[in-house]
C-alpha positions, -999 to +999 in steps of 0.1 A: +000+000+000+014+035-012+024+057+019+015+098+019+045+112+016+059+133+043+047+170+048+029+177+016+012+205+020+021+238+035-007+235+066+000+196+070+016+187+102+053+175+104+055+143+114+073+128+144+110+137+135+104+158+108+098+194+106+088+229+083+124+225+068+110+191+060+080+208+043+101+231+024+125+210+007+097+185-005+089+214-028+120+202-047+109+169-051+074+164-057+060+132-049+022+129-035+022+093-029+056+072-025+053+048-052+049+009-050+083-006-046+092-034-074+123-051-060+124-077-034+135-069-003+153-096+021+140-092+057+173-079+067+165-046+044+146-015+062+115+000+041+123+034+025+124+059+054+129+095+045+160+110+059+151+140+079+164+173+064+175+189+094+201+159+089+210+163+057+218+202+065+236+193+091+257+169+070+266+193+041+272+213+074+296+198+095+314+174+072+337+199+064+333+189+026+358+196-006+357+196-040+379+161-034+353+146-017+321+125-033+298+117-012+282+079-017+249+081+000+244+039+011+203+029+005+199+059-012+160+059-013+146+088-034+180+104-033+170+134-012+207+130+010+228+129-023+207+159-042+205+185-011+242+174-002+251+187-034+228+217-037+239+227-003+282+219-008+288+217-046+303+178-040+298+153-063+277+130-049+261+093-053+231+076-041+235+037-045+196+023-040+182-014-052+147-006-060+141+008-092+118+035-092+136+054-064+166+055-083+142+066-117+130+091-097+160+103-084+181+107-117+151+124-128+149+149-100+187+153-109+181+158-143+153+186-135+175+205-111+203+200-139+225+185-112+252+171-139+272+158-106+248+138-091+239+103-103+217+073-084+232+037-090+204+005-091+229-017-074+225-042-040+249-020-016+269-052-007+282-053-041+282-018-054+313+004-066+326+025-037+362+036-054+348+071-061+336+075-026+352+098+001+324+102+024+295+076+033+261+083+045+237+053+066+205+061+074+200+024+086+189+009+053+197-027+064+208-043+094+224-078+102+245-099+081+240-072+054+252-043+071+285-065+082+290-078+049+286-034+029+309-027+064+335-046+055+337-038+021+336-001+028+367-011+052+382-023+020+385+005+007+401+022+035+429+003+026+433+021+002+426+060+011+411+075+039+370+075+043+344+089+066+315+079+073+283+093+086+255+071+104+218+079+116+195+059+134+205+022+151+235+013+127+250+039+148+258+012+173+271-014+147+292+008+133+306+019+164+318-016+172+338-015+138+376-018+154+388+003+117+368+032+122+369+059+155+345+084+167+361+121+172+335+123+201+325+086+218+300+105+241+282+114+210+275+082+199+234+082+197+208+066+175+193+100+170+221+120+167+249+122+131+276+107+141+311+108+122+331+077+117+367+081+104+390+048+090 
């Protein structure tokens, strides 16, 4: 069943965790109704959850980013982190998402907005392309064996060069067990807070 979309209209109330900035940046992404998902999902995968825009903002805002850095936005959804990343910093930036019509969506919001440095990949995050990536964004898209099995491949690639990465919501915990990656600030380390994890 299709879900309303969050904080369509101007008079509609926020919902829990989301706010007016919420409201406002919808307006660059119309969507009434989140469409019907196509792919199958393995129980291990969350349901599309919209990332709260106070978030994002505070991601463009405190991740100090460069024109070096592309940011890889993991379970991308209907790209909103990877779009308003860009918008807001000027990064390149990726959204890797493994149903369909989000990432149709997505490129097409890009293409609208004429964001020539923003693409969406259809690809399953544990075996996606990360050698572009710099900075990583979880919103908790999948939890479990999956999450351990896209951890350690993002660790692979801090073999090779250093990475951040930023968590929201319960991965937050999972990924603060990771014995390659420290927290600048251990007492920050919350579920509801971003939280920045460097290799």
């Amino acid at each position: 069943m299709a879900k309303t979309f969050v904080g369509r209209s101007a008079d509609a109330k926020p919902q829990a965790g989301y706010d007016l900035l919420d409201v406002f940046t919808n307006g660059l992404f119309p969507l009434p109704v989140l469409p019907q998902e196509t792919a199958a999902r393995e129980p291990e995968m969350v349901h599309y959850q919209k990332t709260p825009a106070r978030v994002i903002f505070e991601l463009a805002e405190s991740a100090a980013l460069t024109r070096n850095d592309v940011l890889v936005d993991v379970g991308a959804g209907l790209g909103h982190v990877a779009l308003l990343v860009h918008l807001l910093s000027g990064v390149p930036a990726q959204g890797i998402e493994i149903e369909p019509i989000y990432c149709a969506l997505a490129t097409g919001w890009a293409a609208d907005l004429g964001l020539s440095q923003v693409n969406f990949v259809e690809a399953d995050a544990r075996y996606a392309d990360y050698a572009d990536g710099t900075v990583f964004f979880l919103y908790t898209p999948f939890g479990g064996r999956m999450l351990a099995a896209v951890l350690e491949r993002l660790r692979a690639e801090a073999r090779r060069r250093a990475i951040r990465l930023f968590t929201y919501g319960p991965c937050t915990l999972e990924v603060a067990r990771q014995p390659w990656l420290h927290c600048a600030d251990a007492a920050e380390i919350r579920a509801d807070r971003l939280v920045e994890f460097k290799s």
